[in-house]
C-alpha positions in Angstrom: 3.3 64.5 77.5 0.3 66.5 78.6 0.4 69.8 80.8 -0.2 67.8 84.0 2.1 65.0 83.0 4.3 67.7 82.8 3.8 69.4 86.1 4.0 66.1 88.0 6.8 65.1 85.9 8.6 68.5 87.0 7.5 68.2 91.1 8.9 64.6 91.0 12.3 65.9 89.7 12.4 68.8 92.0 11.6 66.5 94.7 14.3 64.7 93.9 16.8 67.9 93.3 16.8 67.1 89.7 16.8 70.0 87.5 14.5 70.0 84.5 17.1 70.0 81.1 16.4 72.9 78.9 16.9 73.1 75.3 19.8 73.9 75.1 20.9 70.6 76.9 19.1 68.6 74.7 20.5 70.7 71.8 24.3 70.2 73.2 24.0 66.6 73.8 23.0 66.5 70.2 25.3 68.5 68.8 28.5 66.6 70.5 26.7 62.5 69.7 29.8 61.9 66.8 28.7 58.1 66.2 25.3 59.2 65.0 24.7 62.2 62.3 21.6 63.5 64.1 20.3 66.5 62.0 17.1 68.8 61.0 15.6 69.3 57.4 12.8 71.8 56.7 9.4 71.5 55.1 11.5 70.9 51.5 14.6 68.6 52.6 17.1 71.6 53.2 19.2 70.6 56.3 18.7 73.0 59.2 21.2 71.5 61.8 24.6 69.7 61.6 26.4 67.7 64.8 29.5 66.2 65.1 28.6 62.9 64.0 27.2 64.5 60.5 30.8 65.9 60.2 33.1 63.0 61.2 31.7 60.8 58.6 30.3 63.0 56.1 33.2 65.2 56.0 30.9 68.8 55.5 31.6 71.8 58.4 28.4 73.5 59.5 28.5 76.6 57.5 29.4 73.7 54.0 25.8 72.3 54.5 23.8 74.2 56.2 21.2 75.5 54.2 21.6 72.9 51.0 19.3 69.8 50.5 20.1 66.5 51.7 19.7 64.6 48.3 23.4 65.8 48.5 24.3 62.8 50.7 22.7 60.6 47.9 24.8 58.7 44.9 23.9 60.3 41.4 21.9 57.7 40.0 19.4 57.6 43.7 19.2 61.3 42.9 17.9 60.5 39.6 15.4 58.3 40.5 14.7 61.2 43.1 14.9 58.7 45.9 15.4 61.4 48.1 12.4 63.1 47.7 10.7 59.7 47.9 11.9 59.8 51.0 10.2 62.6 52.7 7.0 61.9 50.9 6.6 58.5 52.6 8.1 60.1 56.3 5.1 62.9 55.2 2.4 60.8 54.9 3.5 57.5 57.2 5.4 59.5 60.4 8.4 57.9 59.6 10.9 56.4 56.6 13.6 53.9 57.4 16.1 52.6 55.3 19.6 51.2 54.6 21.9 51.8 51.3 24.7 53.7 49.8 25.6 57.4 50.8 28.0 59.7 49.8 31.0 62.0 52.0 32.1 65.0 50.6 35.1 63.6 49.3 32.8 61.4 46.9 34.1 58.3 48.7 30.6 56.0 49.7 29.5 53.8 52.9 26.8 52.2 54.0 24.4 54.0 55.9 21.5 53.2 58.1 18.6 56.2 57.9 15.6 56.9 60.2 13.4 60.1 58.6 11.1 61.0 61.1 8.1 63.8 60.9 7.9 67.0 63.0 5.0 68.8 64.1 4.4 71.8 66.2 1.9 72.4 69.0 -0.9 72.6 66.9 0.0 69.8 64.6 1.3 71.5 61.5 4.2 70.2 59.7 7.8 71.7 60.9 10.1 69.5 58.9 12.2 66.1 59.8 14.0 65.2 61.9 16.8 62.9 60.5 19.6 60.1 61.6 22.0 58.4 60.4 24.4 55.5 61.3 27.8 54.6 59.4 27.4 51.0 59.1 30.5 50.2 56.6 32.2 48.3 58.9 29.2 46.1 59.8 28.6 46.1 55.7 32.1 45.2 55.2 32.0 41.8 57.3 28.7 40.7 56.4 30.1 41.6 52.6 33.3 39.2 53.5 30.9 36.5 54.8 28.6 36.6 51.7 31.7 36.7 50.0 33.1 33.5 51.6 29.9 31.9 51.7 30.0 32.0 48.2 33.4 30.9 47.1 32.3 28.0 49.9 29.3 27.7 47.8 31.0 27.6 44.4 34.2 25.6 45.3 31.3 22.8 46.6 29.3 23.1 43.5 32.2 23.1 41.4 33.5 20.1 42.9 33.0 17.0 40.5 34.8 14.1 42.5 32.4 14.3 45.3 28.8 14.6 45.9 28.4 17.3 48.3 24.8 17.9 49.4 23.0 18.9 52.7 19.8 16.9 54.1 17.1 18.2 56.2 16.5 16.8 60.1 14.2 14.4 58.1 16.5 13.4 55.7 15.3 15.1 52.6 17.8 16.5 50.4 18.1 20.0 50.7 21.5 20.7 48.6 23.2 19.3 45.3 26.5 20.0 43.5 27.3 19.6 40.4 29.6 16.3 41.4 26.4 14.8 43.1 24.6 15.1 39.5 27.4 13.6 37.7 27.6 10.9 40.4 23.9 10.2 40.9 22.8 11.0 37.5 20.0 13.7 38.8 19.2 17.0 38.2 19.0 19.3 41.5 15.0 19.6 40.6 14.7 16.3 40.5 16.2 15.3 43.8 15.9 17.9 45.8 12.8 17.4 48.8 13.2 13.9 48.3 14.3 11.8 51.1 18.1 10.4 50.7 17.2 6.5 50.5 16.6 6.8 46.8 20.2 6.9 46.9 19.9 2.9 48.1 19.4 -0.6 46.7 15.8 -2.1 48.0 17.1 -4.4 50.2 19.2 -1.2 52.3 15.6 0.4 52.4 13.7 -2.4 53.2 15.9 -2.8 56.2 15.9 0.3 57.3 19.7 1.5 56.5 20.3 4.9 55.7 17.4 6.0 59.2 20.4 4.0 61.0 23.4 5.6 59.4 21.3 8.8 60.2 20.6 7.8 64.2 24.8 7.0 64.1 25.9 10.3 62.7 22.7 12.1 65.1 24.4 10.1 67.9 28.0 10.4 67.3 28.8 13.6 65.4 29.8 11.8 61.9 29.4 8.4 60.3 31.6 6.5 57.5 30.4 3.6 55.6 31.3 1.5 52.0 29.0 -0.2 50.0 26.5 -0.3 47.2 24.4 2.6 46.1 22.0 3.2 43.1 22.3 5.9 40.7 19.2 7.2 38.7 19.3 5.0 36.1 19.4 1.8 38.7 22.7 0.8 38.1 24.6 0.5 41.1 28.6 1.9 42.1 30.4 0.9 44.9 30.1 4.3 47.4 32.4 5.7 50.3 29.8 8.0 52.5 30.4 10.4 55.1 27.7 12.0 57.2 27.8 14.6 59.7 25.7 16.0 62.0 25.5 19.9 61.6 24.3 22.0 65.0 24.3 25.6 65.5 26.1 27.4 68.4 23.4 26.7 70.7 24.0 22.7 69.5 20.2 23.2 67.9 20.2 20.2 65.0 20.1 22.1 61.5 20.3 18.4 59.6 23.4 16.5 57.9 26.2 16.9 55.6 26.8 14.2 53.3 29.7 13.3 51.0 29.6 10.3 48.6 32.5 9.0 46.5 32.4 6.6 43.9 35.0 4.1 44.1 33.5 1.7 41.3 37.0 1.9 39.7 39.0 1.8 42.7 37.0 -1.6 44.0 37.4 -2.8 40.5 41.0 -2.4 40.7 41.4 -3.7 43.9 39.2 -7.0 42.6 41.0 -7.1 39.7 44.4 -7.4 41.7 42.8 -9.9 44.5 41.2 -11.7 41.3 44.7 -12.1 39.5 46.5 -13.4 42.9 43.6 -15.3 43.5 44.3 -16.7 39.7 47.6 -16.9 40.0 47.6 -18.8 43.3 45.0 -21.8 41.4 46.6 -21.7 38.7 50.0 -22.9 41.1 47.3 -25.5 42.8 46.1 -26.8 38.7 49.5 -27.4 37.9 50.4 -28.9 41.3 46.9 -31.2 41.5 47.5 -32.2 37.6 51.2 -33.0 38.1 50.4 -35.5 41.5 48.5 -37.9 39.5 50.7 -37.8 36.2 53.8 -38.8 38.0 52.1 -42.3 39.1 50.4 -42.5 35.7 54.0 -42.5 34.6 55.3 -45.0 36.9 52.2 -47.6 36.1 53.3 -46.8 32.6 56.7 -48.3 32.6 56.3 -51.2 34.8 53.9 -52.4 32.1 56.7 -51.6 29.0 59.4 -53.0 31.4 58.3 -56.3 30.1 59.4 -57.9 33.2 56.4 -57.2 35.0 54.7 -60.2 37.0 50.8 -60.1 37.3 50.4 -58.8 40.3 52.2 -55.5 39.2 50.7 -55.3 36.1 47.1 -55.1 38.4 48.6 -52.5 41.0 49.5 -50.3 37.7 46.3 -50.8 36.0 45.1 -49.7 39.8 47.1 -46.7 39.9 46.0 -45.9 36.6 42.2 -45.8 37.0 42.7 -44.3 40.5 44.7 -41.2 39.5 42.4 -41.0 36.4 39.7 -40.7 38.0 41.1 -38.0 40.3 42.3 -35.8 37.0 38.5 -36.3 35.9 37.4 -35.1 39.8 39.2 -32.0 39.3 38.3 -31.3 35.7 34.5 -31.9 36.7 34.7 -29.6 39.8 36.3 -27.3 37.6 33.4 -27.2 34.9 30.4 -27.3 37.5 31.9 -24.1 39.0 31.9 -22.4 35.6 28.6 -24.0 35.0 27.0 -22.4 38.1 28.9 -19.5 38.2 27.2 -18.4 34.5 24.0 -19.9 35.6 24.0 -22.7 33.3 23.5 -25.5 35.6 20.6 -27.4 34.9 19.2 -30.0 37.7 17.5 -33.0 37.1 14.7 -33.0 39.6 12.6 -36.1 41.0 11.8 -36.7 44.1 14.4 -38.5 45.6 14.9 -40.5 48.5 17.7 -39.3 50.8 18.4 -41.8 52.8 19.6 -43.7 49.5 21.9 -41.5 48.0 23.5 -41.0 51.8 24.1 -45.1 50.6 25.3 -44.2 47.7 27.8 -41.9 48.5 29.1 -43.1 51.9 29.7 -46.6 49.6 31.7 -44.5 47.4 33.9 -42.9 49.9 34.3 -46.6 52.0 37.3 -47.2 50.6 39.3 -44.1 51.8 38.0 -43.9 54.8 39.0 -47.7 55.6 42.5 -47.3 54.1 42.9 -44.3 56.8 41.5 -46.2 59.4 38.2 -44.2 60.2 35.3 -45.5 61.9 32.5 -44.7 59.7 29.2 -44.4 61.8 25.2 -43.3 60.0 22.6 -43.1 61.7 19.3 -41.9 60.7 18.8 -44.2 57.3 15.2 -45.2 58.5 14.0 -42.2 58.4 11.5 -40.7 55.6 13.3 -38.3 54.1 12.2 -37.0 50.7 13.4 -34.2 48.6 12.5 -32.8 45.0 16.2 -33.4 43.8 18.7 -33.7 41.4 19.9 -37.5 42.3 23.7 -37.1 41.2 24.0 -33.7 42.3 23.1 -34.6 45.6 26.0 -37.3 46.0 28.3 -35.0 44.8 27.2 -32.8 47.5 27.5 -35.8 49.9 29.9 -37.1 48.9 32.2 -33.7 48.6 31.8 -33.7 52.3 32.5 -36.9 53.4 36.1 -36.4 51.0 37.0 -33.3 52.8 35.9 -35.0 56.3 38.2 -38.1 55.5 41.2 -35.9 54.3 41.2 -33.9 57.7 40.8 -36.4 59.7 43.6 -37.7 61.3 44.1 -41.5 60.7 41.9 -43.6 63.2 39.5 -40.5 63.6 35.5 -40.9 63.7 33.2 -39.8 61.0 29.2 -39.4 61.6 26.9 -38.7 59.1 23.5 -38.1 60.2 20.2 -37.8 58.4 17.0 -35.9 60.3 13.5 -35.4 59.0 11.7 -32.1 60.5 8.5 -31.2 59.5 9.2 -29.4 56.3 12.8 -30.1 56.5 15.2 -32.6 55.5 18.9 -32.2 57.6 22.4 -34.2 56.4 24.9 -33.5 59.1 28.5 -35.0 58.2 30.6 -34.6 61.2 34.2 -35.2 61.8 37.2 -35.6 65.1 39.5 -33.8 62.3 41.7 -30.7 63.1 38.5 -28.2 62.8 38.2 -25.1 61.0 40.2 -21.8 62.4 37.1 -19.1 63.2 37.8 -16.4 61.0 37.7 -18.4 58.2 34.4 -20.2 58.8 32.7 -17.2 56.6 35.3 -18.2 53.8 35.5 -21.9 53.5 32.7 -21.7 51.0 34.2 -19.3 48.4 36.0 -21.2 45.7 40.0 -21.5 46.0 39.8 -21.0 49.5 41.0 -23.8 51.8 41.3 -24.4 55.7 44.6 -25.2 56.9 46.9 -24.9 54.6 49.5 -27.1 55.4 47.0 -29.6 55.7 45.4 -28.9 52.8 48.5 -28.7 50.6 49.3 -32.1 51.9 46.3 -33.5 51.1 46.0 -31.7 47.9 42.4 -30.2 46.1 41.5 -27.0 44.2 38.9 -25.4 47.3 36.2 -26.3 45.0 34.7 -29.1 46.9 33.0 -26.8 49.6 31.9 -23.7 47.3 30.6 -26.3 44.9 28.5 -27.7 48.0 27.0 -24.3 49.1 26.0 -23.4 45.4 24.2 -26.9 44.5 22.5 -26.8 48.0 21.0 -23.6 47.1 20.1 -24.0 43.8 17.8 -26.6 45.3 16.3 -24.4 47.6 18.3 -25.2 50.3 21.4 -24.1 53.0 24.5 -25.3 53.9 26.4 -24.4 57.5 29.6 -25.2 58.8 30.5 -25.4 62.8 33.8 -26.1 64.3 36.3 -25.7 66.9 39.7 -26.0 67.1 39.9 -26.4 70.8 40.8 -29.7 72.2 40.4 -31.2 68.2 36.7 -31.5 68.0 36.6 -31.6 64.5 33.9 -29.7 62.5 30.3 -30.3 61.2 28.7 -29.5 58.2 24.5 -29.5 58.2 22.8 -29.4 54.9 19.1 -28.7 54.6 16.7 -29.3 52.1 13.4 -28.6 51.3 11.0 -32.1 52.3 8.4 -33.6 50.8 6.1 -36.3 50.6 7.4 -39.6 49.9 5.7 -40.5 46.5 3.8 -43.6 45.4 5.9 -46.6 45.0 6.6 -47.5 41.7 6.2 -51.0 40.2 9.3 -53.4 40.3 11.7 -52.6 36.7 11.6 -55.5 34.1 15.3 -57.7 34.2 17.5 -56.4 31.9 17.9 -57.3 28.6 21.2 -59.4 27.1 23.8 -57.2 26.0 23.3 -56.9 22.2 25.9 -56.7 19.9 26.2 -53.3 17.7 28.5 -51.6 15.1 30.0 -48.3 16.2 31.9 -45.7 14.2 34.9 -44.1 15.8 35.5 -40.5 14.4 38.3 -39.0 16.4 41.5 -37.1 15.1 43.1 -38.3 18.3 44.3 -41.5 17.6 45.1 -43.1 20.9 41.7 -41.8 21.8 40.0 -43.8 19.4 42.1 -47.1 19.2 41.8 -47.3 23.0 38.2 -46.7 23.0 37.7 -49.2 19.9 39.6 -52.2 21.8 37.2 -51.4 24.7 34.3 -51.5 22.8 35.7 -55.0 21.0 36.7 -56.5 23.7 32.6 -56.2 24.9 32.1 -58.0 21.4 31.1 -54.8 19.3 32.0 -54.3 15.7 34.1 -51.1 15.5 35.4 -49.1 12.7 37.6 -45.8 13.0 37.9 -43.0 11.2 40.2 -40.2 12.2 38.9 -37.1 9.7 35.9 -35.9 8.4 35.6 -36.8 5.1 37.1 -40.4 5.9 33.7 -40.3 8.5 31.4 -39.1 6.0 33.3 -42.1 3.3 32.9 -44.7 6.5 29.1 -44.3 7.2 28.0 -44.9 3.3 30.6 -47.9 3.7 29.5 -49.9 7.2 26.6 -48.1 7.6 27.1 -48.5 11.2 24.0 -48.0 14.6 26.2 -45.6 16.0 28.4 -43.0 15.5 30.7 -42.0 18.2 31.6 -38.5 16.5 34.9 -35.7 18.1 33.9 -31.9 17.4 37.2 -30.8 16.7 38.3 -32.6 13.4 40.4 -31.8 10.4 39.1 -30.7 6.9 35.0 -31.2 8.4 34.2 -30.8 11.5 32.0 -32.6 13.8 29.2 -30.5 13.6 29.5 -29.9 9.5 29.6 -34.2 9.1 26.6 -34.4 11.3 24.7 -31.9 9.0 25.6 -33.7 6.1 24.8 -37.2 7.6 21.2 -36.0 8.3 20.9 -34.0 4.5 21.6 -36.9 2.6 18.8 -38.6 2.9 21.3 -41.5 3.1 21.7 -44.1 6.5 21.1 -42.6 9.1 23.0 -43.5 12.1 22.5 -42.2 16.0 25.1 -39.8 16.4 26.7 -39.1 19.6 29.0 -36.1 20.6 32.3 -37.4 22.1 33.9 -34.1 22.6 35.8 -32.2 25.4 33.5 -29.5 24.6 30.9 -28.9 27.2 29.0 -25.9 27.2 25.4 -25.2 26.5 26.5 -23.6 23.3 28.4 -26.4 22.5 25.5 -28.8 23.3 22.5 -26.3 21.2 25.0 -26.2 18.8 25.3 -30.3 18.0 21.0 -30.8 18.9 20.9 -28.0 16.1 23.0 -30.2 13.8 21.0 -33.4 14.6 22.9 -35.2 17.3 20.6 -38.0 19.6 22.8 -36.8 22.7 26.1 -34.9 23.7 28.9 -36.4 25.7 32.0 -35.1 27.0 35.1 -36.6 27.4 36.4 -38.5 29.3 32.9 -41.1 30.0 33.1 -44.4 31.6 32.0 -47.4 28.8 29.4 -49.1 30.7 27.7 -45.4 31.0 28.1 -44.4 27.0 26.9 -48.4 26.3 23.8 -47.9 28.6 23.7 -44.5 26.4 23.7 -46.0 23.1 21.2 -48.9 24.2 18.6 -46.9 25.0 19.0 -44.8 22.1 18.9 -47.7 19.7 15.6 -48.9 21.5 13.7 -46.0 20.5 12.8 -45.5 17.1 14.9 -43.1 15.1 12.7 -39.5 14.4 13.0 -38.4 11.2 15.7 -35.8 10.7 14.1 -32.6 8.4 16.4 -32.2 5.4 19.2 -29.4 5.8 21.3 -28.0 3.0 24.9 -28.9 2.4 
């Protein structure tokens, strides 16, 4: 303050009837402060003063430290680095030295001070000394020590953690955090993940619809969010992920970003599939035996009116009835059984032409007739003059038509009405089959498709099935391209609709009229099967057309037979004794002998089962059971090509 600062300074306060304070004021109020040690060192560092505060918490009287330098409040090995003289040179030269560290008592016992070194000068501006002061912050040391401390076990109990992925994401979304359970989860390295936003974490289509910015926005909006599903680890493969995320605010509610957890539960969901999957086994296999057993029982009955020998025509035609009925039913079921494997594995294969639509409705709505008029239904289509094209598979499309119109018949109540309706959009072509059944209960509209499940249950117990019919449907519908939906309602027995749509095209050229066909010619057939009511059956069928047939029931007898009869056509089982199929067919075409067309007659169906017999040299591959007038119509055409040379294979 200068002079006249001073002087004014001094009038104000005796104005006022304040009295200036005097030295020794100042010096008492020093000398009594006990939460500060507030002390003067000389020129060289020797301490010059002592208050209260210097002896409460450094433990030294006045006449113990007065006089002695103040490196003495200083661990041994800051002495050594002669940190207190370091000091005073930097208060010397800069005005003023602050810092905070370790400082010793006189008992030897340290805390943790905070130290302000400031210069002196006198009047004329020459160096006096320091003045210096110190603070006893141990107890301020001592909680931030216990939250450092508990900050880290936090730390290391999350990075230790290997059953979770425990990281933190930035407002944005970036990772900002990753334990050692997140790299064993996600398969990355913290430098590899961390600044890069958390949708890596998700399969495309999640991204591409915007996913994980939602389950942010949720957990922004509501404090946390929970969600299961798919996520991808670094090496693509995907795991089956529980995720919790959390909002984190500071104590002002300030957003700081998100905590997220992430459990894999791969084994847990395959677990829990592998327990649905074996009920869901164990319940078809119930509905195999069931379905199987149905038509066996009236197989059995046909059966022994005809051996009663007392039988009178007409019962001997209602048995051969039943007969080719529930046959055919037991072939129904083992088809819809196969195609499901088929398409599950991806080993259907389609035939596709263009097809017209309105003909295999025909086609299929003539095959169902029957049912429906023993039940009483009225039958009503509209819709057949439309032009309704599609690049399809001809008998894959009945099958889906004709799957439809079964289940519509078998839940409709007797005297009910069934629709079909076909519709040509622009680029579309729509087969609605609709029903006055029971209907379809809500919640399980989003199920009817999966295989084994069926509506109603008492009504479709009664009417018997696998649940194939409808999963089949949705699966060959979109292997063309195309959709399926089903609508219904229970109320007031409306029934339910089923729309399938198809891609459309152009109706093609027409084709010329086919030629007549030709008079059934008479050929020799060889029977090879070790199943001998198989083959007798089959050879009295073929007979009683007017073929030539010989049997054989082994492969050796087969290969014996063909040298013998030299037959057109060899109707030739896989699974035979000593040789098997595939082995006689290998030999047939190495010998350089006749050479028959061979046909696979087999219960084998499989694509390796058919590369296997077109490796071996078979003309075509059929599997059991096949209706004559089809493997005739086979063997025809076959006969009217020209045999291609066979290349010669070793024995």
């Amino acid at each position: 303050m200068l002079p006249d600062e001073g002087d004014q300074a001094q009038a104000v306060n005796e104005g006022a009837g304040i009295a200036p304070a005097s030295d020794a004021d100042v010096r008492r109020m020093v000398e009594e402060i006990s939460d500060y040690a507030i002390f003067l060192l000389d020129e060289l560092g020797r301490v010059r003063t002592w208050n209260a505060g210097g002896q409460r918490f450094k433990g030294y009287a006045p006449e113990e430290i007065i006089g002695r330098h103040f490196r003495i409040f200083y661990p041994q090995a800051l002495q050594d680095q002669q940190w207190p003289e370091y000091e005073l040179k930097v208060a010397r030269e800069v005005g003023r030295f602050e810092d905070e560290g370790w400082r010793v008592r006189k008992d030897g016992s340290q805390f943790w001070a905070n130290i302000v070194i400031t210069r002196l000068r006198d009047e004329s501006g020459n160096p006096r000394g320091f003045s210096k002061v110190t603070r006893d912050l141990s107890e301020r040391r001592r909680q931030e020590e216990m939250l450092r401390n508990s900050e880290e076990r936090f730390r290391l109990l999350v990075e230790s953690v290997q059953d979770y992925a425990i990281f933190l994401l930035d407002v944005d979304g970036r990772v900002a955090s990753w334990n050692s359970g997140a790299q064993r989860c996600k398969g990355y390295l913290p430098d590899e993940v961390i600044g890069r936003h958390f949708s890596i974490f998700y399969p495309p289509e999640l991204v591409e619809s915007g996913w994980p910015e939602q389950e942010l926005a949720k957990a922004l909006e509501e404090g946390r969010f929970e969600d299961e599903g798919w996520r991808v680890r670094k090496d693509g493969t995907r795991f089956w992920a529980n995720v919790i995320i959390t909002a984190l605010r500071d104590s002002s509610g300030q957003h700081l970003g998100f905590a997220k957890v992430t459990r894999d539960l791969s084994d847990k969901r395959r677990i829990s599939s592998l327990e649905d999957e074996g009920r869901r086994i164990a319940t078809f296999l119930a509905m195999l035996g069931h379905e199987l057993r149905n038509p066996l029982a009236p197989i059995a009955n046909a059966l022994a009116i005809m051996d009663s020998g007392k039988a009178q025509a007409e019962h001997l035609q209602l048995a051969r009835g039943v007969i080719s009925r529930q046959v055919a039913q037991m072939t129904r079921l083992v088809d819809d059984l196969l195609d499901v494997g088929r398409i599950t594995s991806g080993k259907i294969k389609l035939d596709l032409h263009p097809v017209d639509v309105a003909s295999v409705l025909v086609d299929a709505i003539e095959a169902i007739e029957p049912l429906a008029q023993a039940k009483g239904h009225q039958l009503i289509v509209q819709g057949l003059d439309s032009e309704a094209w599609a690049n399809a598979d001809r008998a894959r499309i009945i099958q889906v038509v004709g799957n439809l119109l079964t289940n519509a018949v078998k839940f409709t109540l007797a005297g009910g009405v069934i629709t079909v309706t076909l519709r040509r959009f622009r680029d579309r072509v729509e087969i609605s089959v609709r029903d006055s059944g029971v209907g379809i209960a809500e919640h399980m509209l989003t199920d009817i498709f999966r295989p084994f499940v069926q509506g109603d249950q008492d009504a479709a117990r009664s009417q018997g099935g696998l649940g194939l019919g409808l999963s089949l449907v949705q699966q060959i519908v979109q292997l063309h391209g195309g959709d399926v939906a089903a609508f219904s309602t229970t109320l007031n027995s409306q029934g339910s609709e089923f729309v399938v749509g198809l891609p459309a095209i152009a109706a093609p050229p027409k084709a010329a009229p086919a030629a007549a066909p030709a008079a059934a010619v008479r050929r020799d057939f060889l029977l090879v099967d070790d199943n001998q009511d198989a083959a007798n059956t089959l050879r009295i069928a073929l007979e009683m057309l007017g073929h030539r047939v010989s049997v054989a029931h082994d492969g050796l007898a087969a290969l014996q037979a063909v040298a013998q009869y030299k037959p057109d056509a060899m109707l030739l089982d896989l699974g035979l004794p000593g040789l098997s199929g595939i082995e006689v067919a290998t030999r047939i075409r190495a010998s350089g002998g006749h050479q028959p067309r061979l046909i696979a007659l087999t219960g084998y169906g499989s694509d390796e089962d058919r590369s296997a017999t077109t490796d071996a040299g078979f003309d075509a591959h059929l599997t059991k059971p096949v209706a004559i007038d089809e493997l005739i119509r086979l063997i025809d055409s076959l006969l009217e090509t020209p045999a291609v040379d066979q290349p010669s294979r070793p024995t």
